[in-house]
One Martini backbone bead per residue (centre of mass of N, CA, C, O) as a GRO file, in nm:
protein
  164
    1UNK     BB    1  -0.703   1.049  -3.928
    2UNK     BB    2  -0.862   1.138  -3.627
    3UNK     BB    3  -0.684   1.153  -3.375
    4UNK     BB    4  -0.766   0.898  -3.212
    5UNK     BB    5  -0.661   0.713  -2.988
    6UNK     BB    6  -0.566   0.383  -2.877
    7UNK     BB    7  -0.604   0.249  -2.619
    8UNK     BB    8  -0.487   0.083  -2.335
    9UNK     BB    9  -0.329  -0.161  -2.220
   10UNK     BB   10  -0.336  -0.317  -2.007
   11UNK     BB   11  -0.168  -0.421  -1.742
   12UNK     BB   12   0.107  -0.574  -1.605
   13UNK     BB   13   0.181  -0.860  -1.388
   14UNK     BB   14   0.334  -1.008  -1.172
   15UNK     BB   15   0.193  -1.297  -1.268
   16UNK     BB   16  -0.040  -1.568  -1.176
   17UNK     BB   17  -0.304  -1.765  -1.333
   18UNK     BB   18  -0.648  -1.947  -1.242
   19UNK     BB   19  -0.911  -2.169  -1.322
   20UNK     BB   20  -1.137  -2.271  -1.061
   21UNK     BB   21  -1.364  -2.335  -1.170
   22UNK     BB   22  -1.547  -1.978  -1.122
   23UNK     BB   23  -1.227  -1.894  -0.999
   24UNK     BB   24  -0.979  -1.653  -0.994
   25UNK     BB   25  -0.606  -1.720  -0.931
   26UNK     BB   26  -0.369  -1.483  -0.808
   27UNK     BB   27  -0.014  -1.531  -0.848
   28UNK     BB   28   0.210  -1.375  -0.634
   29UNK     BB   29   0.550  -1.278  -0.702
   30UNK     BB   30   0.870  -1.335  -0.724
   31UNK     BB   31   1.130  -1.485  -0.835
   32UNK     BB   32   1.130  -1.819  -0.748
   33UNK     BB   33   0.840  -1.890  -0.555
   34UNK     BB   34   0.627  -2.076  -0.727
   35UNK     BB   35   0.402  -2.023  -0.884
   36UNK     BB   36   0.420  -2.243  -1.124
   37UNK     BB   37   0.389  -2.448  -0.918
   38UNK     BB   38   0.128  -2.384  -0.820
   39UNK     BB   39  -0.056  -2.374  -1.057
   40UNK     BB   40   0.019  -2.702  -1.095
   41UNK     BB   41  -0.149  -2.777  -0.841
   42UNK     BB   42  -0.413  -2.647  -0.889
   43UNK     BB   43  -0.498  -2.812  -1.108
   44UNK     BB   44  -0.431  -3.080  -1.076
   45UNK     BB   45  -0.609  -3.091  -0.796
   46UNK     BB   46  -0.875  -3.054  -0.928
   47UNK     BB   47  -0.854  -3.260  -1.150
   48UNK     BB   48  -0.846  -3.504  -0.947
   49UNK     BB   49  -1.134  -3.401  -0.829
   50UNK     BB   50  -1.304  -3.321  -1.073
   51UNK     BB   51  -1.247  -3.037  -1.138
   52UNK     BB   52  -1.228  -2.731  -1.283
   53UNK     BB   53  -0.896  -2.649  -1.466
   54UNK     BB   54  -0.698  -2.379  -1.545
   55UNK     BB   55  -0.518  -2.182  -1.699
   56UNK     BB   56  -0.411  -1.864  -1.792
   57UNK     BB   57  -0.166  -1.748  -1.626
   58UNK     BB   58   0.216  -1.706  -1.678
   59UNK     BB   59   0.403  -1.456  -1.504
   60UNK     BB   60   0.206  -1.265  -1.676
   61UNK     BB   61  -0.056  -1.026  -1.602
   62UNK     BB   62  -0.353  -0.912  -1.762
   63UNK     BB   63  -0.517  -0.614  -1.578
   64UNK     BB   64  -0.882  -0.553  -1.533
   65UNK     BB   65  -1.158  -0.349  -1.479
   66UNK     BB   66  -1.523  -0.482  -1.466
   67UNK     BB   67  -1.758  -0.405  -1.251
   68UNK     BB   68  -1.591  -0.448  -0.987
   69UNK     BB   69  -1.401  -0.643  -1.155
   70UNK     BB   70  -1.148  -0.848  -1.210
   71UNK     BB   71  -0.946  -0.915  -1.495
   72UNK     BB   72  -0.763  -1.192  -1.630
   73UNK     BB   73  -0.506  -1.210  -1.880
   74UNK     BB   74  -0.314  -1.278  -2.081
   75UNK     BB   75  -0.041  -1.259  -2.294
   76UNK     BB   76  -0.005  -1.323  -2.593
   77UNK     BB   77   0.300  -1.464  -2.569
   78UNK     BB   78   0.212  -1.657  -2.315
   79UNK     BB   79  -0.012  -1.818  -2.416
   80UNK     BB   80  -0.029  -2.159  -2.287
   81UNK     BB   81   0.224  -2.098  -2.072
   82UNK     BB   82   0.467  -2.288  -1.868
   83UNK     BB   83   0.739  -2.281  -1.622
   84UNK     BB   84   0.944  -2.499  -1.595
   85UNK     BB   85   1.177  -2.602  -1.420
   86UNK     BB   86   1.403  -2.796  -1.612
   87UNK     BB   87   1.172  -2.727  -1.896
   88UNK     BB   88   1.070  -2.486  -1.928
   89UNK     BB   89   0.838  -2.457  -2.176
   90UNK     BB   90   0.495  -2.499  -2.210
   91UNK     BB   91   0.219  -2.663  -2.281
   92UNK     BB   92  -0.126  -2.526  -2.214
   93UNK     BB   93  -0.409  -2.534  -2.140
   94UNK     BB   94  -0.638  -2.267  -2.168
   95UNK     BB   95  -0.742  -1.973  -2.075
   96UNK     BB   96  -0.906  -1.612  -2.176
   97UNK     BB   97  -1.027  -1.571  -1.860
   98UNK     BB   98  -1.056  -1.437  -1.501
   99UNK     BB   99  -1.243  -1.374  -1.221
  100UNK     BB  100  -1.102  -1.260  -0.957
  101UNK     BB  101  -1.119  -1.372  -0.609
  102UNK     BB  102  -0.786  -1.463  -0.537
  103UNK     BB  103  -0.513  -1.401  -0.355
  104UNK     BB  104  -0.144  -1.494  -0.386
  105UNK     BB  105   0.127  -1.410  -0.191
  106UNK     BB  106   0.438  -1.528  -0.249
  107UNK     BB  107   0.676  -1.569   0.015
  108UNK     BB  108   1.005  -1.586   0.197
  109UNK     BB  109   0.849  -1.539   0.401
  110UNK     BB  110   0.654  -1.628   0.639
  111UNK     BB  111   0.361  -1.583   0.778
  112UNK     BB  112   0.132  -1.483   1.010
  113UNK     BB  113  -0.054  -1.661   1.127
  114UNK     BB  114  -0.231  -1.387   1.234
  115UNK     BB  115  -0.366  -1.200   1.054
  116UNK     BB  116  -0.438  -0.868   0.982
  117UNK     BB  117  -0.728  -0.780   0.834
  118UNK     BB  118  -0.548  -0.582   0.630
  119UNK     BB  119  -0.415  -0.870   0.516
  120UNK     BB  120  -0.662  -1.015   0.355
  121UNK     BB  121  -0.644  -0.804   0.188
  122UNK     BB  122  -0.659  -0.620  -0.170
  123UNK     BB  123  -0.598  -0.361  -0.422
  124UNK     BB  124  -0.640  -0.405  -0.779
  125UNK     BB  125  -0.734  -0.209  -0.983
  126UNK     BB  126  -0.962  -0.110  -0.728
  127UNK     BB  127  -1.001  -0.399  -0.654
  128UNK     BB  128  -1.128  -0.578  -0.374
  129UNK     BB  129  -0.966  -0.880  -0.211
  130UNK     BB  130  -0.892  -1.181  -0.107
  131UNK     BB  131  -0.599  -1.269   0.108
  132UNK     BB  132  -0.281  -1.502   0.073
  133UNK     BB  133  -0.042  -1.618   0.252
  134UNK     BB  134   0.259  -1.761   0.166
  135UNK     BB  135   0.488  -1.965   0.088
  136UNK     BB  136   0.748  -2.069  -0.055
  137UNK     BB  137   0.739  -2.352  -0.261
  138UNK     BB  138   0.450  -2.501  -0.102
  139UNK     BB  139   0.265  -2.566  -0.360
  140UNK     BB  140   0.084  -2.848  -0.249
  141UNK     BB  141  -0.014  -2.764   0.035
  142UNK     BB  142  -0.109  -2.494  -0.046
  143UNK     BB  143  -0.322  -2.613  -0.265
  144UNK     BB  144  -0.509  -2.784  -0.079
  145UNK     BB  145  -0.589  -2.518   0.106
  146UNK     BB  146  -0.702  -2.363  -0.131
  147UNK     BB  147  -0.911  -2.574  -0.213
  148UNK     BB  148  -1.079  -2.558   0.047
  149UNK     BB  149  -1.140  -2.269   0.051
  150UNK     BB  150  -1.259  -2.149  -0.234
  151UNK     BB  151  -1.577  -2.161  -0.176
  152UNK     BB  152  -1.573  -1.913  -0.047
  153UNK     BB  153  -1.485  -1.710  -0.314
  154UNK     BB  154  -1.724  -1.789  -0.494
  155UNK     BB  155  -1.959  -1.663  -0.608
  156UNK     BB  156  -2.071  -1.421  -0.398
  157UNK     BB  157  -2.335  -1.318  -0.458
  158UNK     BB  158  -2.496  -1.580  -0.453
  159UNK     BB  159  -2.455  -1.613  -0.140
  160UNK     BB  160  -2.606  -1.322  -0.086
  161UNK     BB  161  -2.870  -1.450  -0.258
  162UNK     BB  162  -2.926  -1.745  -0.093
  163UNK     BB  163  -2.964  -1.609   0.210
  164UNK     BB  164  -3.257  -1.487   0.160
   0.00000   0.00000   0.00000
């Protein structure tokens, strides 16, 4: 034995993630707020118009940061489950890691019609993201409106390198 530690594993935290295109949304909120069914209407919605999407982690996602970006990555134990309520746990294809774009923290009150700038953003594990909150349950409208607008949050830099 060396004598030294193996790393600690990246920390896991309530939420689950999707990967649409080449975006990963992380979906945050307590228990009961309808995350798995948010991210099963974003699946849903982006692979009926075409768009690649898929599963990474639900309920439980390990994040760390890498060169300035979030990676959220499933815990072995949950890969490529998704719990439907009604169905327990369900297999899905999954995906084994997203470059997080955007948080969606599904809350039990309404959010602001106007939020303030400071809470358009979040910063977890050090890197700071854009945020949207949304109520708790409204699924299917709430995926419509978070596909309409993913495009602002995909692949910032190639937008910053395009503009020039």
């Amino acid at each position: 034995m060396t004598g030294t530690a193996a790393p600690a594993p990246p920390p896991t935290i309530h939420a689950g993630c999707v990967l649409v295109d080449e975006a990963g949304i992380l979906i945050r909120g307590a228990s009961g707020t309808g995350k798995s069914r948010l991210a099963l209407a974003l699946v849903a919605g982006a692979q009926a118009s075409g768009r690649f999407a898929r599963l990474v982690s639900d309920d439980r996602c390990s994040v760390s940061a890498s060169n300035g970006r979030l990676v959220a990555r499933p815990p072995a134990a949950l890969a490529g489950l998704l719990e439907v309520r009604g169905l327990g746990l369900v297999e899905m294809e999954a995906e084994g890691a997203a470059v997080v774009r955007l948080v969606v923290d599904c809350d039990t009150e309404a959010p602001e019609r106007y939020p303030q700038s400071t809470d358009r953003t979040v910063t977890v594990e050090g890197v700071t993201l854009p945020r949207i909150r949304v109520l708790a349950g409204e699924g299917g409208v709430t995926a419509a409106v978070i596909l309409g607008l993913l495009p602002r949050f995909e692949r910032p830099m190639l937008h910053v390198l395009s503009e020039r």
